[in-house]
N, C-alpha and C positions, 0 to 999 in steps of 0.2 A: 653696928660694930664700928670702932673707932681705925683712923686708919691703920694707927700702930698694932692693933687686933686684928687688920686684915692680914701684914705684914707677918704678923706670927702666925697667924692660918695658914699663909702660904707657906711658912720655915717648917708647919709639922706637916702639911701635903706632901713638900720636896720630901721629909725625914721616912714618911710613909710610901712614897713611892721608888725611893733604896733600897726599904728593906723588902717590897717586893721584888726589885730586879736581885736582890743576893739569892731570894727561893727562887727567881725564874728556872723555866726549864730549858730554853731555850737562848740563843747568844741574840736574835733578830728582837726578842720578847725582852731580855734583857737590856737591848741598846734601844730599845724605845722608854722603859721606864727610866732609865738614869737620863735622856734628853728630857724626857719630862719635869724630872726631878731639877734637873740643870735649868730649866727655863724657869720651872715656879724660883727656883732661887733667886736666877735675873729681875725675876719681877718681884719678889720683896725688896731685892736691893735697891732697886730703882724705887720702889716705894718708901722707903727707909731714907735714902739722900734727899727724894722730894721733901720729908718733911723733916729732915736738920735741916734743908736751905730756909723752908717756912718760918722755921726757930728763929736761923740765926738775924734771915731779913725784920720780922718781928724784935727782936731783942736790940736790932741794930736803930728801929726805928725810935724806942723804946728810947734807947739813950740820947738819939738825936735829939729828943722832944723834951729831955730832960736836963741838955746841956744847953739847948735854946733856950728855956725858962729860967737857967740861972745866970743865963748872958743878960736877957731883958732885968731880972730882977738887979742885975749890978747895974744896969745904966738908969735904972730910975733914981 
């Protein structure tokens, strides 16, 4: 599974552990599923920013390597 696939795995665990805490029976049983639900969201967000930085360093390098080569191509 790719990372952006784990990332949404974890967006339907949180979306699945909600709609447990709304049927809870309980307020203890309820406030542990919504922290659950609250932490798997921390962690695809954090998985999610890791890989736009990936993109953008990628994309930025991307360009460096391509405005380098049209620096050298003008100096020859």
């Amino acid at each position: 599974m790719s990372s952006s696939g784990s990332a949404e795995q974890l967006r339907r665990e949180a979306a699945k552990a909600r709609k447990l805490a709304d049927n809870a029976f309980g307020e203890a049983e309820k406030g542990r599923l919504l922290d659950v639900a609250a932490s798997l969201d921390r962690e695809a967000a954090a998985m999610e920013t890791a890989l736009a930085v990936r993109a953008a360093k990628a994309s930025a390098d991307r360009s460096f390597r391509t405005i380098r080569s049209i620096a050298a191509s003008r100096l020859d």
